[in-house]
DOZALUM-264954 format. One record per residue: x, z, y of N, C-alpha, C, O, CB in turn; residue number from 0. Coordinates in steps of 0.2 Angstrom, whole numbers. Each point is the difference from the previous one (the first is absolute). Glycine has a CB too. Example, Ala and Ser with C-alpha at 12.3 -4.5 7.8 and 13.67 -1.06 7.14 Angstrom:
2
   neast     nup   nnorth   caeast    caup   canorth   ceast     cup   cnorth   oeast     oup   onorth   cbeast    cbup   cbnorth    nr
      66      39      -28       -4       0         6       4       0        6       5       3       -1      -14       3        -5     0
       7     -10       11        4       1         6      -4       3        5       3       1        6        3     -11        -9     1
END
This chain:
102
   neast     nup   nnorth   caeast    caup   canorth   ceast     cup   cnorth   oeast     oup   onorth   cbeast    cbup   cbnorth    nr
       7     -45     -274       -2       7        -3      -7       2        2      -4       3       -5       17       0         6     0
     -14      -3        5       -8       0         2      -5      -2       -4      -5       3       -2       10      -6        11     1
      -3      -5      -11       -6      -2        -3       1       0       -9      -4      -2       -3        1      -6        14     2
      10      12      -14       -3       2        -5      -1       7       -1       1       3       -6        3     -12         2     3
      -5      12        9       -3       6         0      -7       0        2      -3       6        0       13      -2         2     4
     -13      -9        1       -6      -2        -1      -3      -5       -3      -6      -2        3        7       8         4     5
       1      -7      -12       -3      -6        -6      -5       3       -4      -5      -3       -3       17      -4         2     6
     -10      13       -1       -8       2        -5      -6       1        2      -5       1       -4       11       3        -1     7
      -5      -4       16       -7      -2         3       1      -5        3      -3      -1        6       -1      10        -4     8
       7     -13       -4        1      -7         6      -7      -3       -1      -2      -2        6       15      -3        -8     9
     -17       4       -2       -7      -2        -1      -4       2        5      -3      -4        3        5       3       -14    10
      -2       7       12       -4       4         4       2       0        8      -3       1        5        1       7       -17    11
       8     -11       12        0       0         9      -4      -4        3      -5      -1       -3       16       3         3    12
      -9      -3        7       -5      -3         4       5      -5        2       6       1       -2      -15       8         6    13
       7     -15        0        4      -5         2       6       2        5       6      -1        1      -18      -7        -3    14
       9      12        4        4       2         7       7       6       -1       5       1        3      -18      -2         4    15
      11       4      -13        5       3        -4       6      -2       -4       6       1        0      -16       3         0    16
       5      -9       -3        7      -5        -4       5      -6        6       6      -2        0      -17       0       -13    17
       6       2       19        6      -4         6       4       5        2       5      -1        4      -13      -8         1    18
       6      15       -6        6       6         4       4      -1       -6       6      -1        2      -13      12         5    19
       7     -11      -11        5       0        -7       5      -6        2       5       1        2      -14       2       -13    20
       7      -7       10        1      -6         2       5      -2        4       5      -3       -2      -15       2         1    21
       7       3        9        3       0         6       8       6       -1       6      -1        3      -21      -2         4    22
      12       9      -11        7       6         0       6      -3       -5       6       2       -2      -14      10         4    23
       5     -16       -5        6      -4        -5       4      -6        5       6      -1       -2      -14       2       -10    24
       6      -4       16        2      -6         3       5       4        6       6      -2        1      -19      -6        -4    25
      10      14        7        6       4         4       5       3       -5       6       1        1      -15       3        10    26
       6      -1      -18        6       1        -1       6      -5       -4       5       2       -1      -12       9         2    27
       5     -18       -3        5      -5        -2       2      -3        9       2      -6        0       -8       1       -16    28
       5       7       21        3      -1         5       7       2        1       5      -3        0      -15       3         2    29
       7       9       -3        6       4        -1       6       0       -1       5       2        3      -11       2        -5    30
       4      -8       -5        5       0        -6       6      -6        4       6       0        1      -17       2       -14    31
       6      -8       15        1      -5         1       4       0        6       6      -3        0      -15      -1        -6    32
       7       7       10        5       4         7      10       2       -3       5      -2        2      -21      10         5    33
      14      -4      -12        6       2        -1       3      -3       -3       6       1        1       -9       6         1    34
       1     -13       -8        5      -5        -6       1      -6        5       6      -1        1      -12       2       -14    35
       2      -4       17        0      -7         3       2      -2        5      -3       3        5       -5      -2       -10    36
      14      -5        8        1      -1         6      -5      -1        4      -6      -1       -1       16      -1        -2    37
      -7       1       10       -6      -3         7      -3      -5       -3      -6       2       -1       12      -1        12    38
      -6      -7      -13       -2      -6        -1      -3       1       -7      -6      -2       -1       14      -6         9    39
      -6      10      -11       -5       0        -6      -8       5        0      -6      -1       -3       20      -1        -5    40
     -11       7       14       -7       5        -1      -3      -1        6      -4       4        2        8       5        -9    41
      -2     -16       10       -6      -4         7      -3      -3       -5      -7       0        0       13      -4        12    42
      -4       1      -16       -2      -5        -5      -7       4       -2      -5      -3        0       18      -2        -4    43
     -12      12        1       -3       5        -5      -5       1        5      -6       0       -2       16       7        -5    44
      -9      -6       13       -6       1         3      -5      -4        3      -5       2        1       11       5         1    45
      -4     -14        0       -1      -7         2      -7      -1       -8      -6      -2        1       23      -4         7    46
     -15       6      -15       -5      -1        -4      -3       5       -3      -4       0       -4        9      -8         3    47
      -3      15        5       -5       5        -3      -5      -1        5      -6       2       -2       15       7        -5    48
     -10     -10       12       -2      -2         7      -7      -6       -1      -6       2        0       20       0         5    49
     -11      -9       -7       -3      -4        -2      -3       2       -8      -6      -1        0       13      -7         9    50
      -6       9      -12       -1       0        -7      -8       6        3      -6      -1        0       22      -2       -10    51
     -14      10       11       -9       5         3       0      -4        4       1      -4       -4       -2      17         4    52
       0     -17        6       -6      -2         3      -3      -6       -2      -6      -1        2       11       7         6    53
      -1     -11      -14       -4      -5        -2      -6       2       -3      -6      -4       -1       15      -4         1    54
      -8      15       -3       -7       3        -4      -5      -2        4      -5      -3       -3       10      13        -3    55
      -5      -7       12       -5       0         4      -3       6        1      -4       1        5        2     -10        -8    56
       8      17       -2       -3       5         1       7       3        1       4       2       -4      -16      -3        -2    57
      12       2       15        8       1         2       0      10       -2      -5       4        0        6     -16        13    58
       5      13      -15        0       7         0       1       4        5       4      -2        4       -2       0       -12    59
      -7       9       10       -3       3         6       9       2        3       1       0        6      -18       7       -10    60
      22      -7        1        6       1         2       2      -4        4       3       3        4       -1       1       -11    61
      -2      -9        7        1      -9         2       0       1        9       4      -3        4      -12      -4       -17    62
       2      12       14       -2      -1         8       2       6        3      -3       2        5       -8     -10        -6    63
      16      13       -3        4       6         5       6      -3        4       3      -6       -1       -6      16        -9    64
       5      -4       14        7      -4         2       5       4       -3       5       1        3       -9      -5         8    65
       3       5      -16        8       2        -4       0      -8       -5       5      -2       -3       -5      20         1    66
      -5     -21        1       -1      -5        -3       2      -8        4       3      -5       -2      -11      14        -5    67
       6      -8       13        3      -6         5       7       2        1       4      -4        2      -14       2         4    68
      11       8       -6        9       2         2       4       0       -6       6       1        0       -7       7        11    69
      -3     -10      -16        5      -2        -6       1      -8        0       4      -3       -3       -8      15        -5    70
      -1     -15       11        1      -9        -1       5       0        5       5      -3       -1      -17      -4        -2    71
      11      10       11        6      -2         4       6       1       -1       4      -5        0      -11       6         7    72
       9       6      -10        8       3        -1       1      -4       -6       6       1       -3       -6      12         7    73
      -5     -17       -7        4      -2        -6       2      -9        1       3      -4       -4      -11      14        -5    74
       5     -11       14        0      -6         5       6       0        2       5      -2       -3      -17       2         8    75
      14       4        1        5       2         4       5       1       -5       3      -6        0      -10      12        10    76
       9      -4      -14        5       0        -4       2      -6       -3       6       0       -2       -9      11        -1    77
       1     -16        3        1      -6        -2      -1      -5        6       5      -4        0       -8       8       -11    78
       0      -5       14        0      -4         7       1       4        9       0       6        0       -8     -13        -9    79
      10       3       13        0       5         5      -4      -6        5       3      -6        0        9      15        -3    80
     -17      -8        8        0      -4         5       3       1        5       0       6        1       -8      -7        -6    81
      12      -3       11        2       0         4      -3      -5        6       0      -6       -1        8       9        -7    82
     -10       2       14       -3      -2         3       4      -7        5       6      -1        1      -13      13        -5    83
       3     -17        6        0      -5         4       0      -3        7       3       5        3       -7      -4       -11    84
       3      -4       11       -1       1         6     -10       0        0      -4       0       -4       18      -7         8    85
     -14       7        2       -7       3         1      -5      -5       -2       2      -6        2        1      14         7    86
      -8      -9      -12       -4      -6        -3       1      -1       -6      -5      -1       -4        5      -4        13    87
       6       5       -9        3      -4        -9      -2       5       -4       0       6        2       13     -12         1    88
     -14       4      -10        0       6        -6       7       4       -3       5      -2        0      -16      -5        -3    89
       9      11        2        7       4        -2       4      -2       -7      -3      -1       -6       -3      12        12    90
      12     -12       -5        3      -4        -5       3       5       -6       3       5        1        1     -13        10    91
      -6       7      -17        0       5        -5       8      -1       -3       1      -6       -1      -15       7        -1    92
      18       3        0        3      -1        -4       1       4       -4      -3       6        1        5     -12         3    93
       3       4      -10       -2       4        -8       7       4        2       5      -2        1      -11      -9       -11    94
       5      18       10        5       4        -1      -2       5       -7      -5       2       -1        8      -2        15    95
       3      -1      -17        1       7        -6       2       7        1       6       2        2       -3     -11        -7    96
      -6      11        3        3       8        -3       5       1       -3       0      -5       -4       -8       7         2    97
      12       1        2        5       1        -7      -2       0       -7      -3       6        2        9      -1         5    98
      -7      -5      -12       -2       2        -6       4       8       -1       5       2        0       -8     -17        -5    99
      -3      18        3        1       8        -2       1       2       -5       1       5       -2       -8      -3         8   100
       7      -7      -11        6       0        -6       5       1        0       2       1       -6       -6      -5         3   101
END
């Protein structure tokens, strides 16, 4: 809705403008995605929305807050759980589910 309310100056923005567009479209198909999609499908959602902005090369300035690292962990944690080891050893992960909220 954003950006077709600014399509009859989209020409005229600046680069840094059009990535705020950009970037507020992406948090809000998150949203959407938080509420349609179970655990595993919206780690999934986040795992390639993840890789897909940073192979650009031009990560979005959201990317490095921590509402943005505590959305990869909680969306982590909902789908896996680490369990720790004895001391040395690495922590043994397993796959735990959510219920589906449908």
């Amino acid at each position: 809705e954003l950006r077709r309310a600014l399509d009859p100056m989209w020409h005229s923005l600046g680069p840094r403008t059009r990535r705020m567009v950009h970037d507020l479209a992406s948090i809000r198909q998150l949203l959407f995605s938080l509420l349609q999609f179970d655990a595993v499908e919206f780690l999934g959602l986040v795992e390639n929305l993840w890789a897909a902005e940073t192979s650009t090369g031009e990560v979005p300035a959201w990317f490095a807050t921590a509402d943005a690292q505590a959305l990869q962990v909680l969306a982590r944690e909902r789908v896996y759980q680490l369990a720790p080891r004895r001391p040395g050893q690495p922590p043994c992960v397993t796959r735990i589910l959510e219920p589906h909220a449908k």
